[in-house]
N, C-alpha and C positions, 0 to 999 in steps of 0.2 A: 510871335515874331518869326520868319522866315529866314533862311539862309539867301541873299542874294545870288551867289552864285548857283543853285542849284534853280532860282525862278529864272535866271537866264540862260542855263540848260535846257529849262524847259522849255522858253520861249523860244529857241534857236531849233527846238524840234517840233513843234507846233508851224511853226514857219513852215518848214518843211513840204507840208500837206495842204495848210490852210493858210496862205499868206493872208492876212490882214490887219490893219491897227492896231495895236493891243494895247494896254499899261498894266503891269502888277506893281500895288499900293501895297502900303504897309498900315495896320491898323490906327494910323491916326490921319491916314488919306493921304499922304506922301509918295509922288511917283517913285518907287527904286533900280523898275527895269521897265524896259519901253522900247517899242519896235523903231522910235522918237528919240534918239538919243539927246534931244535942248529939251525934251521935257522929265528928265531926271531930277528929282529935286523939287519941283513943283507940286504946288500942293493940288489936286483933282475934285473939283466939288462933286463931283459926280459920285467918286469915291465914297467921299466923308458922307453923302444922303446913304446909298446904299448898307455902308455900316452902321449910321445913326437910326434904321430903322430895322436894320437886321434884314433886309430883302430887298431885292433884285429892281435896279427902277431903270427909267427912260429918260433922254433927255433929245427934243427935237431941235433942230436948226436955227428956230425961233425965239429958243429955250432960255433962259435967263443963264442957266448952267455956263463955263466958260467953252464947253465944246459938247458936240452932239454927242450920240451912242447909248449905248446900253451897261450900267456897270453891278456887277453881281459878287457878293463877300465870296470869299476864298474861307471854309471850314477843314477842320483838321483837327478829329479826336475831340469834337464835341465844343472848339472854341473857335472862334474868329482868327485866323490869321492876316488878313488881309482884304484886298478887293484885288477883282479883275476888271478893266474899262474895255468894251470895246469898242475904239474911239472909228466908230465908221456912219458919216455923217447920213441924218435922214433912216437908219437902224432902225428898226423896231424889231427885228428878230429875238423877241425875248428865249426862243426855246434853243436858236442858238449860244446866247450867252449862259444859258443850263450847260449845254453839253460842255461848253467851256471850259467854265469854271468845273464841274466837276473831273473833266481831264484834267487839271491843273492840279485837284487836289488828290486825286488819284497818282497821277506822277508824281506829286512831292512824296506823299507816305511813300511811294515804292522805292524811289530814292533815298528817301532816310532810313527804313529799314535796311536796306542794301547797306548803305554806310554802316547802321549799327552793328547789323551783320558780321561784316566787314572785320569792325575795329573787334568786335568779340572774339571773330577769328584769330587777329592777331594777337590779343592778349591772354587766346587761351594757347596758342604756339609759343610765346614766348614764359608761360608759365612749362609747359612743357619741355622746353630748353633746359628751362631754370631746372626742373625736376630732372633732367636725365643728366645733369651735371653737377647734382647736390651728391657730395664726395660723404658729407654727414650724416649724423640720425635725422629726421623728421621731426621738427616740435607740432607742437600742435598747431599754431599761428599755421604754417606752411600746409597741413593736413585741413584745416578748415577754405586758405586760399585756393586747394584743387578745388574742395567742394564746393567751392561758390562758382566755380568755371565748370562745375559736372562730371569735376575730374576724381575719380574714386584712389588715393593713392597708399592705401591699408590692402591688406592680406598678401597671400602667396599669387604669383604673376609668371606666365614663361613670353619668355623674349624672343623675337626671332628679328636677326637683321638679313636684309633679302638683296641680295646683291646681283644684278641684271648684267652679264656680258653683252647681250645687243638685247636689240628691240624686241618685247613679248609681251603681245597684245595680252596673253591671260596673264600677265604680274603686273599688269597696270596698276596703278593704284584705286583707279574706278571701280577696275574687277575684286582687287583684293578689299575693298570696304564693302562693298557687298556681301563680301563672306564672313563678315562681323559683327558681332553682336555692339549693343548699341553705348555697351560700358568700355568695348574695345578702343583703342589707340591704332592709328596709324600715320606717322609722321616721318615725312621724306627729308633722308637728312645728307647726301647730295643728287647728282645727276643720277645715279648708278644703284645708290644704296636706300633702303627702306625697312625702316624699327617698326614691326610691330608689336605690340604690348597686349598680350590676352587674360584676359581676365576666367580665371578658374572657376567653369560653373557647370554644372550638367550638360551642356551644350561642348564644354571643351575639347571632349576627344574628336567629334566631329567636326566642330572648328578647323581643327590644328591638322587632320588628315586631309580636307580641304585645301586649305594654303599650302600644306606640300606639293599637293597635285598640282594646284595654281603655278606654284612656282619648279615647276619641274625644271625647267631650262636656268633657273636661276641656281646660285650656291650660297645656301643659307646655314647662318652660325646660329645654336638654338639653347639657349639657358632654360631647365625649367627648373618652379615654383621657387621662384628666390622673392623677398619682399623688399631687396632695396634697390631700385633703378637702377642706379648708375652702377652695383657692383655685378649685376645681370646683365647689360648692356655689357661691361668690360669683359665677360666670360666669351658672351655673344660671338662680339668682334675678333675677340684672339684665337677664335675655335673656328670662328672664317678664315681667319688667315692662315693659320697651320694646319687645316683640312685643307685648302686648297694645294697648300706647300708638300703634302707628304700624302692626300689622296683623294688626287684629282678627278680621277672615278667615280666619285661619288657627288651627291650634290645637297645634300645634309651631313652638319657635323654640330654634336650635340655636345656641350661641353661636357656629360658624362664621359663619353668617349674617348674625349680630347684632352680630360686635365692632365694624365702623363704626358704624352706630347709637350703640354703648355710649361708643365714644371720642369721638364728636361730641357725647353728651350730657354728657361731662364738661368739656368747654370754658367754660370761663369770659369768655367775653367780653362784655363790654356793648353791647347795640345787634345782635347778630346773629336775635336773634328778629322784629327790625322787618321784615323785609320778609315774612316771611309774616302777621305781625301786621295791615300793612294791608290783607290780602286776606279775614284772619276779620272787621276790624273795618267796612273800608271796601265790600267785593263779598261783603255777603250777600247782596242780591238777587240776581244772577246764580251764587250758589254759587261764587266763584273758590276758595276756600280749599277747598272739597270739590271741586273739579275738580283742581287742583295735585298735593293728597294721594292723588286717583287713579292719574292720570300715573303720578308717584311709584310708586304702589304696584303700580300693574300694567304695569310698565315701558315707558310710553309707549302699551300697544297700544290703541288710539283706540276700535275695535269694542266692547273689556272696559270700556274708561271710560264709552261712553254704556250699557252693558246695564248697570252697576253703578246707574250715578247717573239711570237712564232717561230719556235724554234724544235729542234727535235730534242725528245724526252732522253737521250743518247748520251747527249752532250751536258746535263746536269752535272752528273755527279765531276765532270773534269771543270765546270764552274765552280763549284762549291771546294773542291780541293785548291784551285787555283787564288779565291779570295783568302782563304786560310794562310795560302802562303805569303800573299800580299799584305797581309793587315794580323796575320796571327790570327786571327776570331771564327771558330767554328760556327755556322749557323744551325746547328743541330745540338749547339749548345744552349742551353736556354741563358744561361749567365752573358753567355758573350754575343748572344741573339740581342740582349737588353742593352750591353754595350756598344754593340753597332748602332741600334735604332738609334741612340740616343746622342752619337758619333754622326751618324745622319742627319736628322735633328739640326743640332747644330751648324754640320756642315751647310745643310740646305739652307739654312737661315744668315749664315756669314755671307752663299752663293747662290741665291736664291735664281735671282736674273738670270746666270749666267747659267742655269741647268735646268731651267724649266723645262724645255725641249727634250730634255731625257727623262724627266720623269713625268710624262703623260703615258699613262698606261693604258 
């Protein structure tokens, strides 16, 4: 049995090319779709010979049949589906009613596999949702469920989320599954952002040196070898976010990297963003809060701080005295180096919006 709407699909592009007469029956000879719409519903004797003998017959103008033409079964996958009429009176063209019907059945398989296609698609995305927001262990039930979708969701796995400021043709996602191996994941999870999941195998370090390259213009958060999704995923995402926040410079941040950052920024305490506070609020003339954030970020080396912030190498040491006096905190101290960052940290996270613009280095 046939899907009606997909034989009126069809017919509505066969028109197209070849306007003439048509009817597709259903295997008990039944008109269901018809170039004829009063002959819906009717029964086709033409039809019902061509199926009762299993091949392609004639019927002329004269013909006892109730209308001329030529009508030929419709097969698919080795069974009858149907017939095709083509109700065009005084016909004999039997080798057009071949070409026909096998267009016919040729567009329906192509059609239903697209559909199958299709729905596979969606329910191996929606198992993959399911998977990158299972907060729990994995029982087996749900380890057997990827595997029937092709999804391998056992061993160690590094993450990378790929986050796109504008348009780049190399972090397409066309471009980036070509760089994939075939146990690999890539699922777009909005406009902007893109989870890949790589699967750890001889192939990996070149993989993953790849997709960097790919994504050079992007800023990617990067967990490796963790085995539970969702707790890989959360490393990911909050390693994009406070790489972007505290070093915008770069365009990889790997939650090795990143977990002080991440753990400093969950601290709760009141009063720890003040001392970098008065350095954005009180030494914006002298840039103290973009000198600190340098330090910081290019680990003290003096040379990188005045070529970042262009400034003369002169003028450091009356920066560095001058934060001291504002906030107490040596940066030549390493105790109160860790205090600051972490005072930063914070602050930048309370005011992120409000100072992005000064901390693009």
């Amino acid at each position: 049995m046939f899907e009606n709407k997909i034989m009126y699909e069809i017919v509505e592009k066969i028109q197209e090319g070849l306007p003439i007469p048509m009817s597709i029956c259903d295997v008990s000879g039944r008109v269901m779709v018809s170039t004829d719409s009063a002959s819906v519903g009717d029964m086709n004797l033409l039809a019902i010979k061509a199926l009762d003998i299993n091949a392609k017959v004639f019927a002329s103008s004269d013909s006892r049949f109730q209308k001329a033409g030529t009508a030929m079964p419709l097969i698919l996958q080795g069974r009858r589906i149907g017939a095709v009429v083509m109700e065009q009176a005084g016909s004999d063209d039997f080798h057009m009613a071949e070409l026909l019907a096998k267009t016919i059945e040729l567009l329906y398989e192509e059609i239903c596999l697209s559909r199958k296609q299709k729905n596979q698609s969606q329910e191996r995305n929606q198992f993959l949702y399911k998977w990158l927001h299972l907060q729990s262990a994995y029982t087996g039930n749900f380890i057997k469920e990827g595997e029937l979708l092709g999804i391998d969701i056992k061993g160690p796995q590094t993450i990378l989320v790929m986050e796109q400021e504008q348009e780049d043709a190399f972090a397409s996602p066309s471009i980036l599954q070509n760089l994939l191996d075939e146990q690999d994941i890539l699922l777009p999870l909005s406009h902007s952002q893109t989870l890949i999941i790589l699967k750890e195998n001889q192939h990996f370090e070149r993989k993953y040196q790849r997709l960097l390259s790919a994504g050079a213009g992007c800023c990617i958060g990067v967990c490796c070898r963790k085995t539970h999704l969702h707790t890989a995923y959360e490393a990911a995402a909050e390693s994009l976010t406070m790489g972007k926040l505290l070093f915008p410079h770069r365009h990889v941040h790997d939650y090795d990297h990143m977990k002080l950052a991440i753990a400093l920024s969950r601290l709760d305490y009141p009063g720890l963003e003040e001392s970098f506070a008065r350095l954005a609020e009180k030494g914006k003339t002298a840039q103290l809060a973009e000198t600190a954030m340098a330090y910081i970020q290019l680990n003290g080396d003096i040379r990188s701080v005045c070529e970042t912030l262009h400034i003369h190498r002169n003028s450091i040491p009356y920066r560095l005295k001058r934060i001291q006096e504002l906030c107490g905190k040596n940066l030549t101290d390493t105790y109160d180096l860790l205090y600051l960052y972490a005072s930063m940290i914070r602050y930048r996270k309370l005011h992120g919006d409000s100072t992005e613009s000064q901390a693009e280095l």
